[in-house]
C-alpha positions in Angstrom: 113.1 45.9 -26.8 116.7 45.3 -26.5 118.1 41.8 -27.7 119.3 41.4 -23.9 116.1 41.7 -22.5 114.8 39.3 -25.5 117.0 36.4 -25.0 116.9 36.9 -21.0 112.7 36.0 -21.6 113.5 33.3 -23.8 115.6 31.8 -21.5 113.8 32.4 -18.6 110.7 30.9 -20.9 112.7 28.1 -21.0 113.6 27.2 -18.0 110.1 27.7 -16.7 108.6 25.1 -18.9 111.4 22.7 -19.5 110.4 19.4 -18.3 112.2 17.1 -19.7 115.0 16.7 -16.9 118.0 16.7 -18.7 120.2 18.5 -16.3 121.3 21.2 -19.5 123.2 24.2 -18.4 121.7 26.9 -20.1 124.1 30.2 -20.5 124.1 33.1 -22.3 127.2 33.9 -24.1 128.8 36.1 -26.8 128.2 35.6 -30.3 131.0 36.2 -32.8 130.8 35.4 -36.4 130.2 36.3 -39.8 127.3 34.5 -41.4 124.5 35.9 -44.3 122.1 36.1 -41.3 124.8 38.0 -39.1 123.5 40.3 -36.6 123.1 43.9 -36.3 126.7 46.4 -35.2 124.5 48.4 -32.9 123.4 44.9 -31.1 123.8 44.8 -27.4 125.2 41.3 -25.9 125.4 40.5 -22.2 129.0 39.1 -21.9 129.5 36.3 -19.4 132.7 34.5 -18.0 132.4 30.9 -17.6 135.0 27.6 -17.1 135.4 26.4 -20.6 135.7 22.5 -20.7 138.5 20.9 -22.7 135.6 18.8 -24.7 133.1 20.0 -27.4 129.4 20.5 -26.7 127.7 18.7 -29.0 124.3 19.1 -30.6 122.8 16.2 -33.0 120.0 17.7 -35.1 117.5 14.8 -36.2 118.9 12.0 -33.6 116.3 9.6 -33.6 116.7 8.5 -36.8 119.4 5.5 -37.8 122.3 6.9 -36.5 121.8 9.6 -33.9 121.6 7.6 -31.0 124.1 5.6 -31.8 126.7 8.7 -32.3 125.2 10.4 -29.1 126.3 7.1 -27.1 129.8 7.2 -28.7 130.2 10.6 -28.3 128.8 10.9 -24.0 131.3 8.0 -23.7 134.2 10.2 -24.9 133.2 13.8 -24.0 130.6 13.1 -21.3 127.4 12.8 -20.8 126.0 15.9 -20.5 128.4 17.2 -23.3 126.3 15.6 -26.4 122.4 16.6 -26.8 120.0 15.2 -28.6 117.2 16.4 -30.7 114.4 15.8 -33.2 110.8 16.8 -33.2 109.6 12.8 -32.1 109.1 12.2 -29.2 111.9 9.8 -28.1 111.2 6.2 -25.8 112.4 6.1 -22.2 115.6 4.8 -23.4 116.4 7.3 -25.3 115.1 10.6 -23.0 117.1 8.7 -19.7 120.2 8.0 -21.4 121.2 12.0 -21.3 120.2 15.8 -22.8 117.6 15.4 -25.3 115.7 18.4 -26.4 113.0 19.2 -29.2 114.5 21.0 -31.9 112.8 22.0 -35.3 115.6 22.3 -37.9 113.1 24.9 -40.0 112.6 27.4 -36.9 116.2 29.5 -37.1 115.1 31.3 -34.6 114.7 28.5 -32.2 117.5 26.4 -33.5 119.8 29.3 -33.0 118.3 29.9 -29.3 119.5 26.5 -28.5 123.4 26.6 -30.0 123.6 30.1 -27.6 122.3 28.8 -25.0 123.6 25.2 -24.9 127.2 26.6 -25.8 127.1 24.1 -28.6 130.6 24.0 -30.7 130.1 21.3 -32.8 126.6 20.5 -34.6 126.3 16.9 -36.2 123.0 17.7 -39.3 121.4 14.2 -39.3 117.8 15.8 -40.2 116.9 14.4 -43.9 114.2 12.5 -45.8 115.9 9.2 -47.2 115.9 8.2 -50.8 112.5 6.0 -51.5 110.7 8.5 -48.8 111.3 12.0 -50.1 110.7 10.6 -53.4 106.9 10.1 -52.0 107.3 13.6 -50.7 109.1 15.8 -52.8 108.1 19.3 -51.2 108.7 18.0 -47.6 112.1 16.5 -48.6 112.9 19.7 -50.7 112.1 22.0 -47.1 113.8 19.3 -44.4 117.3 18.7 -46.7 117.6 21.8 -48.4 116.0 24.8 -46.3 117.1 23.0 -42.9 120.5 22.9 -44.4 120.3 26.4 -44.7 119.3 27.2 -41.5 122.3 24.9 -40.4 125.3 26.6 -42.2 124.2 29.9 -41.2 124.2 29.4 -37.6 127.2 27.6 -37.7 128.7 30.2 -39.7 127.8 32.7 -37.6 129.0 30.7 -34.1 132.2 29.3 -35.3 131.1 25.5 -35.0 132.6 22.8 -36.5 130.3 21.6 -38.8 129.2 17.8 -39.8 126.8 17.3 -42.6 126.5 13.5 -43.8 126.2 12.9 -47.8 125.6 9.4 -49.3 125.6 7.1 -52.1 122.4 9.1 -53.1 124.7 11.8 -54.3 125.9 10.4 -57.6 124.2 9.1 -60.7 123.9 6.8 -63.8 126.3 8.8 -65.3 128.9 8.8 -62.2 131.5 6.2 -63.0 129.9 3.4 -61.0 132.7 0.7 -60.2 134.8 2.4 -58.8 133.7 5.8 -57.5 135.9 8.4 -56.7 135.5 11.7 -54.4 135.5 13.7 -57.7 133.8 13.0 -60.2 130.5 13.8 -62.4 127.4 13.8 -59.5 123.9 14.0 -61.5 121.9 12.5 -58.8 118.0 11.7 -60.3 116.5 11.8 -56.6 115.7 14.8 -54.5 117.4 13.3 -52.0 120.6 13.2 -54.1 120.4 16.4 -55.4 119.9 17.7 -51.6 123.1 16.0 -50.4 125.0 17.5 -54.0 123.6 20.7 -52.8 124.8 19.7 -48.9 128.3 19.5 -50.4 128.6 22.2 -52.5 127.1 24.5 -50.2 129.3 23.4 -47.0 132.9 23.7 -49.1 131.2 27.5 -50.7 130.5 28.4 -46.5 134.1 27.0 -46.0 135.7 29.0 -48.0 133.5 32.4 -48.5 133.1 32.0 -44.2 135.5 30.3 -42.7 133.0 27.3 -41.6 134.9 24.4 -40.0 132.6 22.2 -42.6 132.9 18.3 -42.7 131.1 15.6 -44.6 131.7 12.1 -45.2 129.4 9.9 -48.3 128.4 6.8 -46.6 127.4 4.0 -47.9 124.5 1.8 -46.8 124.2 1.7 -43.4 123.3 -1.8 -41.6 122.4 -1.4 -37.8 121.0 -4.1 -35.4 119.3 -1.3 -33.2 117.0 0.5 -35.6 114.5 0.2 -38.2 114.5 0.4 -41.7 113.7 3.7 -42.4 112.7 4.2 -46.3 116.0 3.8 -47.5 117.0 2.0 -50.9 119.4 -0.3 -49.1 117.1 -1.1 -46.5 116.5 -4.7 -47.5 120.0 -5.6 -46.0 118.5 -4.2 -42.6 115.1 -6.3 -43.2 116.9 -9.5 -44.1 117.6 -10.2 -40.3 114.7 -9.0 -39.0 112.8 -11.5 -41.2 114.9 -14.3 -41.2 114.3 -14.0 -37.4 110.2 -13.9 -37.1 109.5 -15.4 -39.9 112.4 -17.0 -41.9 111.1 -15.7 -44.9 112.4 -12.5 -46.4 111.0 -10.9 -49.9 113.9 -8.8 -51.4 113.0 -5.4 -53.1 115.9 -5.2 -55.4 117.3 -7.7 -57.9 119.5 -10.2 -56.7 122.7 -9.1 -58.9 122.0 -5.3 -57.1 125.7 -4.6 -56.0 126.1 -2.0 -53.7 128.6 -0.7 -51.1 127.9 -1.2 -47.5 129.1 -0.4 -44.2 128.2 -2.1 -40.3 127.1 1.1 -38.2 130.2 0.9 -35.8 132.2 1.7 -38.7 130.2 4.6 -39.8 130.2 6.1 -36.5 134.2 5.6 -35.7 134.6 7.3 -39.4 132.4 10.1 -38.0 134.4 11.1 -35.0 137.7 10.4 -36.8 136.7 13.1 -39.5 135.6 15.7 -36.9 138.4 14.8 -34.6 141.1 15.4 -37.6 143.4 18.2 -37.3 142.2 20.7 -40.1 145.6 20.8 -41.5 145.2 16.7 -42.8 142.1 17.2 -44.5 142.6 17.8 -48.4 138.8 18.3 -49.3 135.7 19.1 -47.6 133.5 15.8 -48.5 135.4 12.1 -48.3 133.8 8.4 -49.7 134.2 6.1 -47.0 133.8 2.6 -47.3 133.9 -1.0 -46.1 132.3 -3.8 -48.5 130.1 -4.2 -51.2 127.8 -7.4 -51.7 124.8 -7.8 -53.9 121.4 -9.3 -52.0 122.5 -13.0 -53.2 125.6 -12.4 -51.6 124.1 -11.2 -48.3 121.6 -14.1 -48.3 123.9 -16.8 -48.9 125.8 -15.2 -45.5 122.9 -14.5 -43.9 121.6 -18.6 -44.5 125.0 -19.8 -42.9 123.1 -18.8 -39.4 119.9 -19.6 -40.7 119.8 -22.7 -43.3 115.7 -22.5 -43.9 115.6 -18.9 -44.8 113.6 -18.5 -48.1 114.5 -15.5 -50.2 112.2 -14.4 -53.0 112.6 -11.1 -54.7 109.6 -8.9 -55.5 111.5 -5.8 -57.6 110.1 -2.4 -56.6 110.9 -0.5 -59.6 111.4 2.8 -57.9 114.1 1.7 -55.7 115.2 -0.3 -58.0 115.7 2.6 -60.7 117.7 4.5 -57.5 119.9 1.4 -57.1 121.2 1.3 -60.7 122.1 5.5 -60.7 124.3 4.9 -57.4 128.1 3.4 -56.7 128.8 -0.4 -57.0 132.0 0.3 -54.8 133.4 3.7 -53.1 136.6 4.6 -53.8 138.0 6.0 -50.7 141.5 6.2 -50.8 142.2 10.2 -49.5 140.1 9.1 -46.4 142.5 6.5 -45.7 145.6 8.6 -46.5 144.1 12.0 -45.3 142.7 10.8 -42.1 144.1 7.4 -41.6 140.5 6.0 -42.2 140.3 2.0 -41.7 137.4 -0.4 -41.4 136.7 -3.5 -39.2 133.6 -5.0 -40.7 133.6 -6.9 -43.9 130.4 -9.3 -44.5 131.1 -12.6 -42.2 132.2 -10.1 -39.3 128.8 -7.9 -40.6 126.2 -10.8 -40.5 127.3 -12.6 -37.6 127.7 -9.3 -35.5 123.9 -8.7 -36.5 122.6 -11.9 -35.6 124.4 -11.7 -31.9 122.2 -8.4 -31.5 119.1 -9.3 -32.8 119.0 -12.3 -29.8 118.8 -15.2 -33.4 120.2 -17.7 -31.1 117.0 -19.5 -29.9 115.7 -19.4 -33.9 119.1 -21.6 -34.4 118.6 -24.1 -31.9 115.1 -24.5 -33.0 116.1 -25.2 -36.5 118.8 -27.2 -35.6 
């Protein structure tokens, strides 16, 4: 059977049992690329005409997690709603599935993950789909498959499409033997996690598809993320998510890490203003591929000492989990990010006081205060 008559029952498959009320224009369109999954010569594609708009179409692979929904909110606010869909293999809350396109995708079916950039008309894909430090450590096949064979799955559509590209590294992606304090963009990455070594291999892979393919590849280290919005989710740094959860309910809070753990850290409005400023950079001001970002960089003494300004009876106590702790000591004490700010003009607005009493105004902490006062 032809690929035409393939795609027109996969769409027509689609549209029968979508449910999910999205309002997603689904079109199929021309593929041109060169990828290592590229199609046949003697394929047959069914050309269609259609109005393009002067915004990207946006896909966000694994957007239920920390930052996904966050990005998809920045980004329907600048490029429209229905411009920027959402996808993971959870099922999302009413929020979440209201708020615009959502759809599941599975970043280890190609087939169906390369369905949905044809038919969607996506340009750019944002690759949020991972395992986090302290959970694919418990899980090293499944984090091996999700970062690593997802990946690949990623750059070869991409490739193949002629999307511009954003694949997220970390901290995670150095080691004890990195320098530490500070750390540059280059420098010696021996990451002891497989989370590390999958965002090494993110890297390494996205600047080979950039310059064997052509692939519009982006990536920016972040540090820690803090949000108000989401929760912790088996990260190392973590505990400076926790903190104000806790010192909230309960006003107690029981630290994972030393107290003397310094690690740079960054509010989630910075990360996600550093995210569109990298993909919305002409390609002619980027020097590299992969860019440290960062904001600040406090130990969990320093962030409790902030954090008891707001709340004065918050006990800390620190119960060391050895495993995160040994992943703490192998990563950056501070990012050295100085190309991002020269390349890209990159510039933060959160340091710690802003970071802490921004938190606090989301979490609703006022009628804890009052009590305690």
């Amino acid at each position: 059977m032809s690929i035409v008559k393939n795609v027109s029952r996969a769409v027509s498959q689609l549209l029968q049992s979508s449910g999910c009320g999205c309002g997603i224009s689904i079109v199929p369109v021309r593929c041109i690329g060169v990828s290592p999954r590229q199609v046949t010569s003697d394929a047959s594609f069914h050309s269609v005409s259609f109005s393009e708009s002067d915004h990207p179409r946006v896909l966000i692979t694994g957007g239920l997690g920390q930052l996904g929904v966050g990005l998809a909110k920045l980004l329907r606010k600048r490029f429209g709603k229905n411009n920027v869909i959402l996808s993971d293999i959870r099922k999302p809350d009413d929020n979440v599935f209201y708020s615009g396109p959502f759809i599941y995708a599975d970043i280890l079916d190609y087939k169906n993950l390369r369905e949905i950039v044809v038919n969607n008309r996506i340009t750019w894909l944002f690759h949020y789909s991972a395992l986090l430090s302290a959970v694919g450590e418990a899980n090293v096949p499944l984090a091996r498959a999700v970062n690593i064979t997802g990946l690949h799955n990623v750059l070869d559509i991409a490739a193949e499409h002629n999307l511009r590209l954003f694949v997220p590294s970390t901290i995670g992606a150095f080691g004890p033997t990195s320098p530490r304090d500070p750390t540059p963009d280059l420098c010696i990455q021996r990451p002891r996690t497989i989370y590390g070594v999958s965002k090494v291999h993110a890297e390494l892979m996205g600047e080979y598809y950039h310059y064997r393919y052509g692939l519009d590849f982006r990536c920016l280290r972040y540090p820690g993320i803090i949000s108000a919005d989401s929760q912790p989710g088996g990260g190392t740094t973590d505990y400076a998510v926790q903190i104000f959860h806790d010192a909230i309910k309960t006003g107690k809070f029981q630290c994972n890490l030393k107290p003397d753990t310094r690690l740079p850290m960054m509010y989630i409005d910075d990360c996600l203003k550093a995210t569109l400023e990298v993909m919305e950079a002409p390609a002619e001001t980027l020097s590299m591929r992969t860019y440290n970002i960062s904001a600040m960089s406090f130990t969990p003494e320093e962030l409790a000492q902030e954090v008891q300004k707001h709340v004065p009876e918050l006990q800390v106590t620190y119960n060391v989990d050895e495993v995160r702790q040994a992943i703490a000591d192998s990563w950056p004490m501070n990012f050295d990010d100085r190309n991002a700010r020269r390349d890209w003009g990159w510039k933060h607005d959160y340091d710690l006081p802003e970071l802490v009493t921004t938190m606090f105004s989301f979490l609703g902490s006022d009628s804890r205060i009052a009590q305690a006062n």
